[in-house]
HTML snippet that shows the backbone in 3Dmol.js (N, CA, C, O; Angstrom):
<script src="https://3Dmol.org/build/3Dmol-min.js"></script>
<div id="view" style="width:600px;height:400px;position:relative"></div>
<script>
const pdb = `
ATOM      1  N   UNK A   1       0.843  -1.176   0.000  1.00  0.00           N
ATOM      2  CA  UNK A   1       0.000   0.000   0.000  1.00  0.00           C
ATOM      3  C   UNK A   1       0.895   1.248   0.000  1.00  0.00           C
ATOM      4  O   UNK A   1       1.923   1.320   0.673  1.00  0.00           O
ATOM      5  N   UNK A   2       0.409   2.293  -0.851  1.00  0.00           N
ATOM      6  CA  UNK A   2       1.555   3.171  -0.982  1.00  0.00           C
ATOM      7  C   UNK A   2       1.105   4.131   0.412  1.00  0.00           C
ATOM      8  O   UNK A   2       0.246   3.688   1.174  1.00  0.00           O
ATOM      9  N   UNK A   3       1.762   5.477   0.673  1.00  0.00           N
ATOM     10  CA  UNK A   3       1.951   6.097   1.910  1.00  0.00           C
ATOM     11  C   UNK A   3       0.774   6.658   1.405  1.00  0.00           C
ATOM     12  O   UNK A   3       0.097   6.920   2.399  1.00  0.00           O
ATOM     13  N   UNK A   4      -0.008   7.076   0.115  1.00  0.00           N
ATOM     14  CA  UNK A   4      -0.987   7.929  -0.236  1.00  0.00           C
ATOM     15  C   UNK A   4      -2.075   7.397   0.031  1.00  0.00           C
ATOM     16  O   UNK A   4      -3.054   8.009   0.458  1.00  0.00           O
ATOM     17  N   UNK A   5      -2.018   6.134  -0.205  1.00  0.00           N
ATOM     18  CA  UNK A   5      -3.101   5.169  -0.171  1.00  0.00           C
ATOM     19  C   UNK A   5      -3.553   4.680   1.872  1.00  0.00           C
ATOM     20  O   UNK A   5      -4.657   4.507   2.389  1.00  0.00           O
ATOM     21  N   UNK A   6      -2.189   4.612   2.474  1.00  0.00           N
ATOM     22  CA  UNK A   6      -2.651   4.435   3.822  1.00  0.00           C
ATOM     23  C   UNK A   6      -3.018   5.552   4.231  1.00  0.00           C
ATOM     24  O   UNK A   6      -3.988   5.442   4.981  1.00  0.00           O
ATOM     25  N   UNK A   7      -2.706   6.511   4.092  1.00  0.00           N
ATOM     26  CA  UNK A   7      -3.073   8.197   4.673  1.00  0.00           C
ATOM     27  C   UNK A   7      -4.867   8.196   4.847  1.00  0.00           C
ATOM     28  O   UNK A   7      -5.708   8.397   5.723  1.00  0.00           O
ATOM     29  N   UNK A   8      -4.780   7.778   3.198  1.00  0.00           N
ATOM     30  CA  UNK A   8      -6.431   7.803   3.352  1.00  0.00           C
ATOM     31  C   UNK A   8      -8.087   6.849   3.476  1.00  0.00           C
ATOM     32  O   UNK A   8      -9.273   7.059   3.220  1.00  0.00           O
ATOM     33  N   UNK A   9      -6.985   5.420   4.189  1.00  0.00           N
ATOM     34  CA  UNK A   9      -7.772   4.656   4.217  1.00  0.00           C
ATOM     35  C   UNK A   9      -8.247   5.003   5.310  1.00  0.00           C
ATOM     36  O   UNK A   9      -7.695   5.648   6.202  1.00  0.00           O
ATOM     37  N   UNK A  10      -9.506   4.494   5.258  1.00  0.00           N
ATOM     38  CA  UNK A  10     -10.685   4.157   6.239  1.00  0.00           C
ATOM     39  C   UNK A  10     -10.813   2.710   7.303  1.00  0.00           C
ATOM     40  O   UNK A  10     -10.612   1.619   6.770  1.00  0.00           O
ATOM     41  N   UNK A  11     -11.049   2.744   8.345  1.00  0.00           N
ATOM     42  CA  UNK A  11     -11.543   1.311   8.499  1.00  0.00           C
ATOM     43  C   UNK A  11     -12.807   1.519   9.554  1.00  0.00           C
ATOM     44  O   UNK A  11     -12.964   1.712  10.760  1.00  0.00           O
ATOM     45  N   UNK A  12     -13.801   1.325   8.076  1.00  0.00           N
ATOM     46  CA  UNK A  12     -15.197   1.157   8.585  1.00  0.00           C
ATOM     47  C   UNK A  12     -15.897   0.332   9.601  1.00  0.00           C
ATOM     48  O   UNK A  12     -16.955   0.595  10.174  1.00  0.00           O
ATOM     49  N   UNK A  13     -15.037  -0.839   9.748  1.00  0.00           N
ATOM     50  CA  UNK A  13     -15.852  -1.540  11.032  1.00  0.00           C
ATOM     51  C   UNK A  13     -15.803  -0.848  12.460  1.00  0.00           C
ATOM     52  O   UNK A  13     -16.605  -1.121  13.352  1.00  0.00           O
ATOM     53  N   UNK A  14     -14.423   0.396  12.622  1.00  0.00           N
ATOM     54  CA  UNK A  14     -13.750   0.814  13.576  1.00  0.00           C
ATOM     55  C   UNK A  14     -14.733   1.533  14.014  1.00  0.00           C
ATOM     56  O   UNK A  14     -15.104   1.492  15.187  1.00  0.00           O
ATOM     57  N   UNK A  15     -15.413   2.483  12.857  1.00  0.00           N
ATOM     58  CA  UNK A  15     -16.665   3.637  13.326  1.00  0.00           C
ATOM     59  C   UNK A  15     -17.837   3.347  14.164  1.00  0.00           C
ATOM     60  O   UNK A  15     -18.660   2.444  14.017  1.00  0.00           O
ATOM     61  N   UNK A  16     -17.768   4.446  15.252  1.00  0.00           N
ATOM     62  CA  UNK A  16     -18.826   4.522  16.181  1.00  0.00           C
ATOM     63  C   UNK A  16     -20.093   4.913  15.511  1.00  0.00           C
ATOM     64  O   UNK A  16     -20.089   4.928  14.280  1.00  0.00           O
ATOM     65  N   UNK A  17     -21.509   5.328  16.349  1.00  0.00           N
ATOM     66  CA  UNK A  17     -22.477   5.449  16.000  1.00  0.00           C
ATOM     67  C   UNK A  17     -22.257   6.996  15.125  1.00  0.00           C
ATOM     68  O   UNK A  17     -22.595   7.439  14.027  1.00  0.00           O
ATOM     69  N   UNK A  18     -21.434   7.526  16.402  1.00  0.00           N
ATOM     70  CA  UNK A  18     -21.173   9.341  16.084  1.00  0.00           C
ATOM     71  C   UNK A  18     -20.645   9.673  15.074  1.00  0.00           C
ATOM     72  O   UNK A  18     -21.040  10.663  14.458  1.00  0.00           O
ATOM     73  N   UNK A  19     -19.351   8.725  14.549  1.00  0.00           N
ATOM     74  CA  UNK A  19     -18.481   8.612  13.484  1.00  0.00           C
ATOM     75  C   UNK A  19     -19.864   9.081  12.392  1.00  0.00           C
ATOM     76  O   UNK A  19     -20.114  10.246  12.084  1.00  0.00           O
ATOM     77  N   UNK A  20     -20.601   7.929  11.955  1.00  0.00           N
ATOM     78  CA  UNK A  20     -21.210   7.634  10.831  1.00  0.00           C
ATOM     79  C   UNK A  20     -22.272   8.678  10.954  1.00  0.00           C
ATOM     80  O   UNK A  20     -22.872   8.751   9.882  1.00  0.00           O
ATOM     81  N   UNK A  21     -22.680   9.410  11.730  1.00  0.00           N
ATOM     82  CA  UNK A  21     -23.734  10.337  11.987  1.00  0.00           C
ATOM     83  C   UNK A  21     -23.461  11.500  11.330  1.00  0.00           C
ATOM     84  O   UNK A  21     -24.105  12.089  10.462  1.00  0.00           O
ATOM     85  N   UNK A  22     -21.948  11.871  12.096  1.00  0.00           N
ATOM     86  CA  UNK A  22     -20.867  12.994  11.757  1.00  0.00           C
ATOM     87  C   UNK A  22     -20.531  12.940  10.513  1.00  0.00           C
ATOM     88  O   UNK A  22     -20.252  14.009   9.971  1.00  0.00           O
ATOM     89  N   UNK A  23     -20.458  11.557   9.641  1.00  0.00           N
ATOM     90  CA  UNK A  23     -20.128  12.200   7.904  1.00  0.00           C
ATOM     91  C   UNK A  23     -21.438  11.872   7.485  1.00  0.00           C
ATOM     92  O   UNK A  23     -21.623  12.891   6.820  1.00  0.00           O
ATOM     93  N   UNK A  24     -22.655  11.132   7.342  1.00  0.00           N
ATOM     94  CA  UNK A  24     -23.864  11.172   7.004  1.00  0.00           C
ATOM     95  C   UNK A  24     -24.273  13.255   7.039  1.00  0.00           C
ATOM     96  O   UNK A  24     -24.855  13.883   6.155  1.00  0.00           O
ATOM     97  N   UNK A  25     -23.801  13.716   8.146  1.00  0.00           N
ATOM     98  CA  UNK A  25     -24.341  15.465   8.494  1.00  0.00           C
ATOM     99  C   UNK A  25     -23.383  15.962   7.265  1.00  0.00           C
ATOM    100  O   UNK A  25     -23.750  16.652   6.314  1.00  0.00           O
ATOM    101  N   UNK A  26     -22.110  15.467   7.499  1.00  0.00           N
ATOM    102  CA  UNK A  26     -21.301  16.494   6.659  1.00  0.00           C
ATOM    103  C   UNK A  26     -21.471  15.933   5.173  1.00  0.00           C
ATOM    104  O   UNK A  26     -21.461  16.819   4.318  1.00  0.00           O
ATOM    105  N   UNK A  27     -21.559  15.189   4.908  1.00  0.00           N
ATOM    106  CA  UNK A  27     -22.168  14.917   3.333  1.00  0.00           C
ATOM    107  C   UNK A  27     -23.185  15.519   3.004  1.00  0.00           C
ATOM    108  O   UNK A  27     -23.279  16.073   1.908  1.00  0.00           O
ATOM    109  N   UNK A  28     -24.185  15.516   3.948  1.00  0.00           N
ATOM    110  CA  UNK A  28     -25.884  16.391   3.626  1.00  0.00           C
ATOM    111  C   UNK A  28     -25.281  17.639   3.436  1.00  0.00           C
ATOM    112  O   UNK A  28     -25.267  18.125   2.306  1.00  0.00           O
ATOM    113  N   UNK A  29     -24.735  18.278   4.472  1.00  0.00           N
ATOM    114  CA  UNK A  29     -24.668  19.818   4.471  1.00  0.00           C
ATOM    115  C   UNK A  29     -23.973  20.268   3.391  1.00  0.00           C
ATOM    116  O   UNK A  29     -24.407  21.246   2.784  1.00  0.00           O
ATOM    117  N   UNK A  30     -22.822  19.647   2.992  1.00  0.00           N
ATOM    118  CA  UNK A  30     -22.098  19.958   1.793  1.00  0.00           C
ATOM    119  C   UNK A  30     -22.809  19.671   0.514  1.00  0.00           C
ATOM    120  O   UNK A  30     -22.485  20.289  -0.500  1.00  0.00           O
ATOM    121  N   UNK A  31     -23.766  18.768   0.492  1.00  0.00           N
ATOM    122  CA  UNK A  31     -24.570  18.935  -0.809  1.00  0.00           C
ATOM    123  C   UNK A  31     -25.806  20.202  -0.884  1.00  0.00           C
ATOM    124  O   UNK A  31     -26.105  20.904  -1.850  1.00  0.00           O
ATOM    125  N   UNK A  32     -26.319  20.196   0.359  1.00  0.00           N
ATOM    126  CA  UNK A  32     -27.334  20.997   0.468  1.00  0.00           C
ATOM    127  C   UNK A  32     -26.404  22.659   0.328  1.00  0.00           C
ATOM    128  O   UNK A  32     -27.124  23.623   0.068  1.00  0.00           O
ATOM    129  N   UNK A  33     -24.894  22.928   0.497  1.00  0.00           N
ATOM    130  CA  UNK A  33     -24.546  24.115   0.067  1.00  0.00           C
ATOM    131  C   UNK A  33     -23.730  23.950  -1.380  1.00  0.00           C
ATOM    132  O   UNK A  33     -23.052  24.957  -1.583  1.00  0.00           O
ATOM    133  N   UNK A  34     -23.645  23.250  -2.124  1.00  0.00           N
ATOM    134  CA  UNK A  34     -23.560  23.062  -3.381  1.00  0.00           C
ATOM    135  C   UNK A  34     -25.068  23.722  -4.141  1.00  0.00           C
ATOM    136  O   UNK A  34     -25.053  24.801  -4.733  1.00  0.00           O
ATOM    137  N   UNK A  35     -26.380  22.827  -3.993  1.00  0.00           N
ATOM    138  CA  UNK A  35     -27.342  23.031  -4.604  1.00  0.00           C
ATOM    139  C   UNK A  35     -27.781  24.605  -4.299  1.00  0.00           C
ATOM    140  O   UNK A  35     -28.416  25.152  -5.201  1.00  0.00           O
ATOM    141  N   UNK A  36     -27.500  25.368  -3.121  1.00  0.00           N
ATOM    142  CA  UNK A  36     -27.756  26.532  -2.691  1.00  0.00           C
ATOM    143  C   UNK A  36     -26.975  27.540  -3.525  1.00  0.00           C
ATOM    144  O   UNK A  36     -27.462  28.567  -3.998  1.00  0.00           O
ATOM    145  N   UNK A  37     -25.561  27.089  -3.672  1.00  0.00           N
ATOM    146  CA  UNK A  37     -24.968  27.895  -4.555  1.00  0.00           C
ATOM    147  C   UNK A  37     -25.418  27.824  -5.662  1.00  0.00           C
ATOM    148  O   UNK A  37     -25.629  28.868  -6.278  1.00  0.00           O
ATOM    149  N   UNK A  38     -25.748  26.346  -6.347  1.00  0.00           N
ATOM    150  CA  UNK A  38     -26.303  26.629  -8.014  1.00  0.00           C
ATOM    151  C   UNK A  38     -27.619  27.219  -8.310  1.00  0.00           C
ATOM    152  O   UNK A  38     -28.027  27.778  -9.328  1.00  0.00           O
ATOM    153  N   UNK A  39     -28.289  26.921  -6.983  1.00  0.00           N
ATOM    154  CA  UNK A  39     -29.778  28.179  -7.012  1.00  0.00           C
ATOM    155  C   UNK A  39     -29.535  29.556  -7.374  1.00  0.00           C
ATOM    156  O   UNK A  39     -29.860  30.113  -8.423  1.00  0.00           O
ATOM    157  N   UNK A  40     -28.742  30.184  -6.081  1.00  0.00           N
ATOM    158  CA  UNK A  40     -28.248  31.685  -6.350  1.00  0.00           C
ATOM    159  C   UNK A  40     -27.830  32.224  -7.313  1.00  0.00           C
ATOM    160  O   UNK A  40     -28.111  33.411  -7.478  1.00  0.00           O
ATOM    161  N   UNK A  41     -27.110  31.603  -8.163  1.00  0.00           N
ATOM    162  CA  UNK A  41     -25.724  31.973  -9.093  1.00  0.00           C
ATOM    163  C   UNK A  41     -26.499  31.399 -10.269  1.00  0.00           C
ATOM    164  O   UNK A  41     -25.701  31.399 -11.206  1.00  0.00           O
ATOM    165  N   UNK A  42     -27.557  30.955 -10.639  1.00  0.00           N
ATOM    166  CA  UNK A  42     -28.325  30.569 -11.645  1.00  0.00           C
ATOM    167  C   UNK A  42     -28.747  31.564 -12.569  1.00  0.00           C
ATOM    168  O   UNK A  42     -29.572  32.270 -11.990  1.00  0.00           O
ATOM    169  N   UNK A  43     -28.574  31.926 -13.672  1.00  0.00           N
ATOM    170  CA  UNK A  43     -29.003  33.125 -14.326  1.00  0.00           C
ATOM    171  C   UNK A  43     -30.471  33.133 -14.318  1.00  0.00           C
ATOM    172  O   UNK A  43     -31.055  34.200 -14.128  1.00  0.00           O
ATOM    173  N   UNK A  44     -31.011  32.231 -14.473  1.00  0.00           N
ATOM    174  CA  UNK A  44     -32.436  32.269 -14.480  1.00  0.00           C
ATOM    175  C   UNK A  44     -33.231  33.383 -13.445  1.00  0.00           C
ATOM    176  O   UNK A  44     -34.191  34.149 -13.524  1.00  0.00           O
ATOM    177  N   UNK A  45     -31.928  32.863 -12.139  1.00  0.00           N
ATOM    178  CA  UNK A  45     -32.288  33.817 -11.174  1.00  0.00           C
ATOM    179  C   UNK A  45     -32.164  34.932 -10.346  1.00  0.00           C
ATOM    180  O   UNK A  45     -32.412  35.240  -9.180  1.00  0.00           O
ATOM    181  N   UNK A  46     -31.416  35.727 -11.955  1.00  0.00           N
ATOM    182  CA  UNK A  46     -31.167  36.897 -11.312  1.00  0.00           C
ATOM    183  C   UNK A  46     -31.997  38.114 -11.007  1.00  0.00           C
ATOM    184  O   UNK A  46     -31.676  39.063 -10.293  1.00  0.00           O
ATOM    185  N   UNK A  47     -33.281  37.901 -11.766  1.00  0.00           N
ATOM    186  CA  UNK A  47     -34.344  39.022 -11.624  1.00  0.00           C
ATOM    187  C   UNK A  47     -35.207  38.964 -10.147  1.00  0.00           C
ATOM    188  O   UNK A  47     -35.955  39.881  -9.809  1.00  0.00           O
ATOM    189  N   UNK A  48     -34.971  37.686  -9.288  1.00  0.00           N
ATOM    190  CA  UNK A  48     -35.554  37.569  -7.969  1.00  0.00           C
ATOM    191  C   UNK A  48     -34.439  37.911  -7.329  1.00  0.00           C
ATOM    192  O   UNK A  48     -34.966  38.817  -6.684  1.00  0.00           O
ATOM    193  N   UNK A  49     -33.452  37.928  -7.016  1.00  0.00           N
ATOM    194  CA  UNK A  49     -32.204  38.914  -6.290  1.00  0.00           C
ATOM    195  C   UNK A  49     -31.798  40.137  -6.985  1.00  0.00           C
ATOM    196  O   UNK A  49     -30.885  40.633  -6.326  1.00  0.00           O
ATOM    197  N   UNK A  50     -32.048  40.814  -7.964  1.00  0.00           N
ATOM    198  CA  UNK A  50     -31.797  41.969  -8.602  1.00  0.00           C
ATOM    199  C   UNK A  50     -32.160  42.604  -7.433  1.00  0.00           C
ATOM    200  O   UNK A  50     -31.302  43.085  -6.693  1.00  0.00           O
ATOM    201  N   UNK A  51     -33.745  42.677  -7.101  1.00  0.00           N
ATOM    202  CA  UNK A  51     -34.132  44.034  -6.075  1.00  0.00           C
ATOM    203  C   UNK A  51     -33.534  43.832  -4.712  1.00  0.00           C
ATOM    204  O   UNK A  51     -34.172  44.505  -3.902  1.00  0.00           O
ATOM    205  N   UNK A  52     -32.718  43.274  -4.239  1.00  0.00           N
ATOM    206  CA  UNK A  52     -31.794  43.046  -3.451  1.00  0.00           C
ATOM    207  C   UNK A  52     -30.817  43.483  -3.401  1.00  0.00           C
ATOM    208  O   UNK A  52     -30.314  43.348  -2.286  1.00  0.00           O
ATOM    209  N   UNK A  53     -29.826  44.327  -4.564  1.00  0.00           N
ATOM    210  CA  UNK A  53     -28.700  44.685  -5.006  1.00  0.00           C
ATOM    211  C   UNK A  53     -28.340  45.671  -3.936  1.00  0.00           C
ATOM    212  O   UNK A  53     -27.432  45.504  -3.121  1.00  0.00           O
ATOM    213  N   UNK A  54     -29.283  46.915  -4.025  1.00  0.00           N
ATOM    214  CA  UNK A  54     -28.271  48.076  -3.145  1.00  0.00           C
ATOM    215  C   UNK A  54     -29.230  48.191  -2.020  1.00  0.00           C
ATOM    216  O   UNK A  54     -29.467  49.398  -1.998  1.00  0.00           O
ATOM    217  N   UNK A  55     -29.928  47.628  -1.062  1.00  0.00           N
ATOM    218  CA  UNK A  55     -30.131  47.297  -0.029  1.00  0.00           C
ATOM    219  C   UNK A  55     -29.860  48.305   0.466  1.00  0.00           C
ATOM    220  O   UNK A  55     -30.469  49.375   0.479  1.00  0.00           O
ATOM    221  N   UNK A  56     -28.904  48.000   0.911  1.00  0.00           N
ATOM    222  CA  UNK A  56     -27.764  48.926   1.906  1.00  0.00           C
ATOM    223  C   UNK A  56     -27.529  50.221   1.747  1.00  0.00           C
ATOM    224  O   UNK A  56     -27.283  50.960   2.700  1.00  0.00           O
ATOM    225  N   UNK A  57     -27.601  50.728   0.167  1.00  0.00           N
ATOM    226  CA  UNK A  57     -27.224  51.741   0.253  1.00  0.00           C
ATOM    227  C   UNK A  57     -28.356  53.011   0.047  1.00  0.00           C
ATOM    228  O   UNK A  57     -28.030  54.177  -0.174  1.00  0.00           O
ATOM    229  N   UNK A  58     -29.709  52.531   0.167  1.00  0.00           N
ATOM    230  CA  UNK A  58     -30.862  52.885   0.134  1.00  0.00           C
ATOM    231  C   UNK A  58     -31.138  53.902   1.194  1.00  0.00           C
ATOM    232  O   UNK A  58     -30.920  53.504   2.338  1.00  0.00           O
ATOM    233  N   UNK A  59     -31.654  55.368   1.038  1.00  0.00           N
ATOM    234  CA  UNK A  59     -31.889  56.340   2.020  1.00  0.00           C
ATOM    235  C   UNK A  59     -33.022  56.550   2.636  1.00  0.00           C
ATOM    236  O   UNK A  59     -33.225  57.173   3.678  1.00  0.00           O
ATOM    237  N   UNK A  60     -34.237  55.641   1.488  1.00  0.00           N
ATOM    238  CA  UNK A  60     -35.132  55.892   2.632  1.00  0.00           C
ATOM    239  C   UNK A  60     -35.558  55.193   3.401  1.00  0.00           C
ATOM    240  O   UNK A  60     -35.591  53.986   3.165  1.00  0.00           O
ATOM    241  N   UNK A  61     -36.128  55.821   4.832  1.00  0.00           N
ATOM    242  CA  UNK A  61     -36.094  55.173   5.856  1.00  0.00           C
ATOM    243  C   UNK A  61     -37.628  54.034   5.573  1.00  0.00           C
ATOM    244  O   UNK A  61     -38.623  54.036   4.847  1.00  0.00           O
ATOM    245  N   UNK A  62     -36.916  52.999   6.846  1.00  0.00           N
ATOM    246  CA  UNK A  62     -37.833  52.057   6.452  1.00  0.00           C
ATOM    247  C   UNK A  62     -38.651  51.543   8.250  1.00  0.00           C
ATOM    248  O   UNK A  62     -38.656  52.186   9.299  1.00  0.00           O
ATOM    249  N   UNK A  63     -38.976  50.782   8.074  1.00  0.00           N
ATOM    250  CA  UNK A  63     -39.724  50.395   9.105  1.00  0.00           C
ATOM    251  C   UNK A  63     -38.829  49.434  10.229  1.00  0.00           C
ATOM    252  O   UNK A  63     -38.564  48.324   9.768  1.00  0.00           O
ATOM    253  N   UNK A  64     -38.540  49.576  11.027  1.00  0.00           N
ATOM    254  CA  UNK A  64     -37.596  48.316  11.534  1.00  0.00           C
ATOM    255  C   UNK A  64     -38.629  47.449  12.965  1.00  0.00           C
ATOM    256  O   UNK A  64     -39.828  47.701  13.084  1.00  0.00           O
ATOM    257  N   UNK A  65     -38.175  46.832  13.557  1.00  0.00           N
ATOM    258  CA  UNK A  65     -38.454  46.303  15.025  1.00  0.00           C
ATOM    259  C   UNK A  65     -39.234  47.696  15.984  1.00  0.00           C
ATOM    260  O   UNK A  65     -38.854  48.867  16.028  1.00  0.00           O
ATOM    261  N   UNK A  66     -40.486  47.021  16.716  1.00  0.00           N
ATOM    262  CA  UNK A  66     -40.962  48.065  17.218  1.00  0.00           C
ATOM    263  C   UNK A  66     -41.226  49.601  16.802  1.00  0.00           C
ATOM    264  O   UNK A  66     -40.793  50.582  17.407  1.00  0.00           O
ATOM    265  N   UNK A  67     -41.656  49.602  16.182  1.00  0.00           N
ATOM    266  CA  UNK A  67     -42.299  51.057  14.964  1.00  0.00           C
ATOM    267  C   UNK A  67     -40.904  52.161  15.303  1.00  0.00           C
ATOM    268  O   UNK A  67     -41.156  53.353  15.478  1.00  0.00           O
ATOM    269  N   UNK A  68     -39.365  51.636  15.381  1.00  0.00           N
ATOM    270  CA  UNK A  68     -38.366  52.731  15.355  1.00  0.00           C
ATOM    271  C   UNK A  68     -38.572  52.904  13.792  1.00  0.00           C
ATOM    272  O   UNK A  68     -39.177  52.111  13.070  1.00  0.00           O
ATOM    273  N   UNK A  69     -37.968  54.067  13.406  1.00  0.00           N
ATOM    274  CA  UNK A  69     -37.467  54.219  12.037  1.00  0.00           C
ATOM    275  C   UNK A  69     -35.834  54.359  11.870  1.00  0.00           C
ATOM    276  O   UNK A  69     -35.185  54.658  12.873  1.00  0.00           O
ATOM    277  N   UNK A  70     -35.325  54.198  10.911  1.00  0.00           N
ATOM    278  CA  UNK A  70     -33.818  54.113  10.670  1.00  0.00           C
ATOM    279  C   UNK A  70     -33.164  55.304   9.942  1.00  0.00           C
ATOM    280  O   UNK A  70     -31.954  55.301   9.716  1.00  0.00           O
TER     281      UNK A  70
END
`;
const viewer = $3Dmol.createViewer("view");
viewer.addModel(pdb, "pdb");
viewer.setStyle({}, {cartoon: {color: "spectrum"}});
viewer.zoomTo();
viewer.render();
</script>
């Protein structure tokens, strides 16, 4: 077995309950922020985040928490 090959073996019988829980989560989450990115970044969908653009740099005041204004 080369040094590349032991580095990255596994030995699956070794894994606890937590082990297999812990990459079952991190496999989900990493797909579920893959598909999130190809949502966003989708041209299709840039006219539903367009009015989102300058947010921030918008003067008039708006409504916030408890009828303050900003």
């Amino acid at each position: 077995m080369s040094s590349l090959q032991a580095f990255f073996h596994t030995d699956w019988q070794a894994m606890t309950r937590a082990d297999v829980t812990g990459l079952i989560m991190a496999v989900v989450l990493t797909l579920l922020m893959v598909a999130l990115y190809i949502w966003v970044f989708k041209p299709s969908n840039r006219d539903n985040f367009e009015q989102y653009r300058d947010f921030v740099n918008e003067d008039e005041k708006r409504e916030v928490d408890h009828g303050q204004t900003k």
